[in-house]
Residue frames as a rotation matrix with the C-alpha (Angstrom) as fourth column:
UNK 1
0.837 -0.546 0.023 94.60
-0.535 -0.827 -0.172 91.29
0.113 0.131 -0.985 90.50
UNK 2
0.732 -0.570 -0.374 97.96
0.283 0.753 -0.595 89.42
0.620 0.330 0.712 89.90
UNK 3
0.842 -0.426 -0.331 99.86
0.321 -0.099 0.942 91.55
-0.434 -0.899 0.054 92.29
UNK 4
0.766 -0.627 0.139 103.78
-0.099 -0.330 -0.939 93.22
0.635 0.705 -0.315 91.35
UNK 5
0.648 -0.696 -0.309 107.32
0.761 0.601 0.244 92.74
0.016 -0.394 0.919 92.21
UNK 6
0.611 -0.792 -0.025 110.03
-0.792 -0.611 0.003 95.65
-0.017 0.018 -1.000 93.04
UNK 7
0.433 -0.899 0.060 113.33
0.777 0.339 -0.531 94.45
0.457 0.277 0.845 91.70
UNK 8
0.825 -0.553 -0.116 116.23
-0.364 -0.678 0.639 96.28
-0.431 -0.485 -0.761 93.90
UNK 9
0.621 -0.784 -0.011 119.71
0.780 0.616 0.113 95.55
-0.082 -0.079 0.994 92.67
UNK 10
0.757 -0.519 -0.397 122.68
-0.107 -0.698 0.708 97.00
-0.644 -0.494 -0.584 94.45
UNK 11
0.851 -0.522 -0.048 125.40
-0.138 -0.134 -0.981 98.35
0.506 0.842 -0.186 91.85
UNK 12
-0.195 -0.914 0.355 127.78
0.414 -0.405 -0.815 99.61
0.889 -0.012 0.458 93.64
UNK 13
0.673 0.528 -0.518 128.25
0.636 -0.056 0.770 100.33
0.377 -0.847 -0.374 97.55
UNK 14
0.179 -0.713 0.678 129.79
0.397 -0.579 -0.712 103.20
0.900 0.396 0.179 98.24
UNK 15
-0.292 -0.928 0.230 129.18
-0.358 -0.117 -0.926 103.15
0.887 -0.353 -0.298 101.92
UNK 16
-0.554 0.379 -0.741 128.33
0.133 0.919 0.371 100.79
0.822 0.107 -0.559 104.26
UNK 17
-0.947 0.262 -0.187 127.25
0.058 -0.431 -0.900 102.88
-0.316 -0.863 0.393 107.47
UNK 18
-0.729 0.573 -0.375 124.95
-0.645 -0.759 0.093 104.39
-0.231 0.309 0.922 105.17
UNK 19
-0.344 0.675 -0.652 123.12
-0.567 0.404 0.718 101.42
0.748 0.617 0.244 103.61
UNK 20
-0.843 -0.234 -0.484 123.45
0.293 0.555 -0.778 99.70
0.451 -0.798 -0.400 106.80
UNK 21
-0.797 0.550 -0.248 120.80
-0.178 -0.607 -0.774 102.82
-0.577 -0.573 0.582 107.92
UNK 22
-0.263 0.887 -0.381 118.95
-0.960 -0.200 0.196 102.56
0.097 0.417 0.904 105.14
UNK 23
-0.575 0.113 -0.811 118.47
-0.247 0.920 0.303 98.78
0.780 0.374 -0.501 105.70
UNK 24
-0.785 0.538 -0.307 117.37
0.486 0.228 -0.844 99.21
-0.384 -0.812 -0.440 109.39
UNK 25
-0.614 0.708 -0.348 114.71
-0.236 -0.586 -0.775 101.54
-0.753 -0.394 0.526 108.50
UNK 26
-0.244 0.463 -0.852 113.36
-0.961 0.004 0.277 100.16
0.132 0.886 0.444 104.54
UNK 27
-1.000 0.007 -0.002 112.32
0.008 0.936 -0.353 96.90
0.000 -0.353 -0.936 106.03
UNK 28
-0.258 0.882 -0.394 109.75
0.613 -0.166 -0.773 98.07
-0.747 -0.441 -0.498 108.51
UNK 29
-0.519 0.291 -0.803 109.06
-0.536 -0.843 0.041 100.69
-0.665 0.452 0.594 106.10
UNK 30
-0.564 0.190 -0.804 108.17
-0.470 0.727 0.501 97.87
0.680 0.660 -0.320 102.91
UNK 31
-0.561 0.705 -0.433 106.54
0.736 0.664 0.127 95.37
0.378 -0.248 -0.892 105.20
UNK 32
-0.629 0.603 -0.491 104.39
0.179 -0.502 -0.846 98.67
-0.757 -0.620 0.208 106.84
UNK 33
-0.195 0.633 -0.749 103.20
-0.819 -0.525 -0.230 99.58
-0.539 0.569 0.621 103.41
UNK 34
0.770 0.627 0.119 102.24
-0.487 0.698 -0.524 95.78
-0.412 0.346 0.843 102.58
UNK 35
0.535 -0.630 -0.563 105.61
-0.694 0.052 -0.718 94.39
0.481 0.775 -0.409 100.87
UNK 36
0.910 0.012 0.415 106.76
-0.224 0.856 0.466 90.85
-0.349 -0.517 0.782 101.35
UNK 37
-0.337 -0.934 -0.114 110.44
-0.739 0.188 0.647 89.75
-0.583 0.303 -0.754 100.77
UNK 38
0.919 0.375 -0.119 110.25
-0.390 0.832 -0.395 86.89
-0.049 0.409 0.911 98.44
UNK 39
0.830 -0.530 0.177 113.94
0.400 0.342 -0.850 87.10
0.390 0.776 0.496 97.66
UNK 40
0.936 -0.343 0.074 117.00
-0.329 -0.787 0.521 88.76
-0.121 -0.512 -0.850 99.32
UNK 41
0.797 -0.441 0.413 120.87
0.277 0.874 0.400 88.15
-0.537 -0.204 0.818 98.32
UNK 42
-0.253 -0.570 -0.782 123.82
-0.877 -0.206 0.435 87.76
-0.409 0.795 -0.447 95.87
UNK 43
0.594 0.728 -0.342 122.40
-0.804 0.543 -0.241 85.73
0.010 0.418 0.908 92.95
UNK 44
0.434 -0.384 0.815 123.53
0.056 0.914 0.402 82.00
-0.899 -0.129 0.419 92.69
UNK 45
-0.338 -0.324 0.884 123.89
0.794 0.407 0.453 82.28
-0.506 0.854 0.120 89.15
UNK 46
0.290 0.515 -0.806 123.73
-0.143 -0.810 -0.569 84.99
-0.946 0.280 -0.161 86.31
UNK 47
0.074 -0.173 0.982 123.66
0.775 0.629 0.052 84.32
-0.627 0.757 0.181 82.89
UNK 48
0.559 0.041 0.828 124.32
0.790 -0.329 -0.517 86.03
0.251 0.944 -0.216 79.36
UNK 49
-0.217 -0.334 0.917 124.87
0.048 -0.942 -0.332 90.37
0.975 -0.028 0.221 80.64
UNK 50
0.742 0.564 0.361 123.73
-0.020 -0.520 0.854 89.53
0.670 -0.641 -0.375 84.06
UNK 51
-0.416 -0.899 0.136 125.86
-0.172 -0.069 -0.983 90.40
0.893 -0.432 -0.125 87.40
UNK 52
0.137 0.185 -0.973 125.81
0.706 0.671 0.227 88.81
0.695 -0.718 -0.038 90.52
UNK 53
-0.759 -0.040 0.650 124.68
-0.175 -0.949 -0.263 91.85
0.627 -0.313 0.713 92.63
UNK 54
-0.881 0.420 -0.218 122.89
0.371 0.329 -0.869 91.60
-0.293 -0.846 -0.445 95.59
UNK 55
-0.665 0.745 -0.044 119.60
-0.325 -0.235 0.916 91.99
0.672 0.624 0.398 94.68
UNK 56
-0.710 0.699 0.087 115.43
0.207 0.325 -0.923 91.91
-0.673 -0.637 -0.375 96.70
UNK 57
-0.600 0.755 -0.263 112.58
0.182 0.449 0.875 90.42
0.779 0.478 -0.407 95.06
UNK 58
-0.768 0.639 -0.037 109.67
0.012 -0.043 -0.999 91.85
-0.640 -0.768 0.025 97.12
UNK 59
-0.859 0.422 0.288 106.22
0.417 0.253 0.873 91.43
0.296 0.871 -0.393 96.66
UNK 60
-0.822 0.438 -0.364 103.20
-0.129 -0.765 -0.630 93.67
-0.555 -0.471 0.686 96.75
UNK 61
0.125 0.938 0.324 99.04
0.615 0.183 -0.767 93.59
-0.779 0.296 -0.553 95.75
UNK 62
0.617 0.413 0.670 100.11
0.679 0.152 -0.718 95.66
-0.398 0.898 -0.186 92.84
UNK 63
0.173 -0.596 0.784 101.70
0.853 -0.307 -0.422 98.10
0.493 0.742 0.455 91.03
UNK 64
0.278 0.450 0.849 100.34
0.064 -0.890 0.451 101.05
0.958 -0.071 -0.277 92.80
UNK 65
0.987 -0.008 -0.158 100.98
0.145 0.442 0.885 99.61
0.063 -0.897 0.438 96.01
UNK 66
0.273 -0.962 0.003 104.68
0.940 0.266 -0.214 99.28
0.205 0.061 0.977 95.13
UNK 67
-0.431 -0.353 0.831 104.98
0.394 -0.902 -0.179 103.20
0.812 0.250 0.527 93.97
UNK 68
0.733 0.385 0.561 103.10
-0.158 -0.705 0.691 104.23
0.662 -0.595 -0.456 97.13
UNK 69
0.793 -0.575 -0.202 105.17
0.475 0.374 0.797 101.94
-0.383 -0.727 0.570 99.40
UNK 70
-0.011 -0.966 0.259 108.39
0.976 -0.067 -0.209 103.57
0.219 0.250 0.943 97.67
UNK 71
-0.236 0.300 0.924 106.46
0.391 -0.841 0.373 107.32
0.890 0.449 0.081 97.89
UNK 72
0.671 0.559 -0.487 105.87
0.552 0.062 0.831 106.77
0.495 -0.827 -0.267 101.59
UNK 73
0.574 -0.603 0.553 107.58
-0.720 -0.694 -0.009 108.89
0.389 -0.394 -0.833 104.00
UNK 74
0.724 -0.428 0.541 108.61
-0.330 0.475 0.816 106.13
-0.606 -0.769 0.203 106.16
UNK 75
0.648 -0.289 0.705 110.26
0.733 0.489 -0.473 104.71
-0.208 0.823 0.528 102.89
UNK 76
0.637 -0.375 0.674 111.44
-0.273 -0.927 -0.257 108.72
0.721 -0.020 -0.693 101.76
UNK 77
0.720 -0.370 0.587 113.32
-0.691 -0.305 0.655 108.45
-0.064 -0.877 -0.476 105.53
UNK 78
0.838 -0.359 0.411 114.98
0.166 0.885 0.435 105.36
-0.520 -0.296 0.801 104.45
UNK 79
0.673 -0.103 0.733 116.11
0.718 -0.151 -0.680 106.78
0.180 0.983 -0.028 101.07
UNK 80
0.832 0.006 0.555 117.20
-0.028 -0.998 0.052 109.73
0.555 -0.059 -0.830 102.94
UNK 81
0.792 -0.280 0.542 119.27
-0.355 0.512 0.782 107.75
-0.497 -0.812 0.306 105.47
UNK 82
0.406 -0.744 0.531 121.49
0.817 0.556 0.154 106.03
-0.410 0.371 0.833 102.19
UNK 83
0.526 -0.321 -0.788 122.10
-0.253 -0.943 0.216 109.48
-0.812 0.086 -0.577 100.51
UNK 84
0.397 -0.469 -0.788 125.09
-0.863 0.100 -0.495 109.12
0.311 0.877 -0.366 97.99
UNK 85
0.038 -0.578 0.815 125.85
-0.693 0.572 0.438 105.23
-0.720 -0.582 -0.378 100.27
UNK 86
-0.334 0.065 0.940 124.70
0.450 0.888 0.099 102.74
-0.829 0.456 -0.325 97.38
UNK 87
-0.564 0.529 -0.634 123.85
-0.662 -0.748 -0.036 102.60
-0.493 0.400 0.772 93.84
UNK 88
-0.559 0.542 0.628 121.04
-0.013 0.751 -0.660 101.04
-0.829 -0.377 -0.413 93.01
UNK 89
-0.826 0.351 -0.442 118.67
-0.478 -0.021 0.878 100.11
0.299 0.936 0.185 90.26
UNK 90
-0.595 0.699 0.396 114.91
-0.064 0.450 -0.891 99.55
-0.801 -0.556 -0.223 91.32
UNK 91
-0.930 0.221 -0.295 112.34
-0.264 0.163 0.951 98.26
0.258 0.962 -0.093 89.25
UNK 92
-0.412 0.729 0.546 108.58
-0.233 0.495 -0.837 97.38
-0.881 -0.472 -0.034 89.82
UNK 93
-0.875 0.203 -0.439 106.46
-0.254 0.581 0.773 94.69
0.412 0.788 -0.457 87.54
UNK 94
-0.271 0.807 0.526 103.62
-0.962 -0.214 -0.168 93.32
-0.023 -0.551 0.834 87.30
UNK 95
-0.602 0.124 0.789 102.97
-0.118 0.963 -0.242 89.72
-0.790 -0.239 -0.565 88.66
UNK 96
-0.841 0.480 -0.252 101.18
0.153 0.657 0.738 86.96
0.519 0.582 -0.626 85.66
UNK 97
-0.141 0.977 0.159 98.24
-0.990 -0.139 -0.021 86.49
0.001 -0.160 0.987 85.87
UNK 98
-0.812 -0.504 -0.296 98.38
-0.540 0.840 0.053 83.14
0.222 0.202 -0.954 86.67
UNK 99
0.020 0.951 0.308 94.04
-0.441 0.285 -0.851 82.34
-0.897 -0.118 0.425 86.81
């Protein structure tokens, strides 16, 4: 099983108290349901249409994994915590096969 990646990238912060909450609590939440930072930041470099938005590169044992870890309450409580504080643009992929 090659495993998948959630892409997060923050648009547009609309308040920091708020994301601030949702950051304490979507950590533990992501590493509880198996999800490994790989990545965390404002890119070095963005090329062609991309923008240097902070952006996390997490990794999980698969697709499914991801959508549960996002579907989780503990996760839900984080979500609930940013309200209208950030927008955001998540994404999950699946990892190469790289056997």
């Amino acid at each position: 099983m090659p495993g998948a990646y959630w892409v997060n990238t923050v648009r547009e912060v609309r308040d920091t108290e708020k994301l601030a909450a949702y950051v304490r609590l979507a950590g533990p939440a992501i590493a509880a349901a198996g999800g490994t930072f790989v990545a965390r930041g404002t890119p070095g470099a963005a090329f062609e249409e991309g923008s240097r938005e902070r952006t996390a590169l997490i990794r999980f044992a698969s697709v499914e994994a991801a959508v549960a870890a996002y579907e989780s309450e503990a996760y839900q409580e984080a979500l609930r915590a940013l309200g209208d504080g950030a927008v955001r643009d998540i994404r999950v992929v699946e990892a190469l096969d790289q056997t």
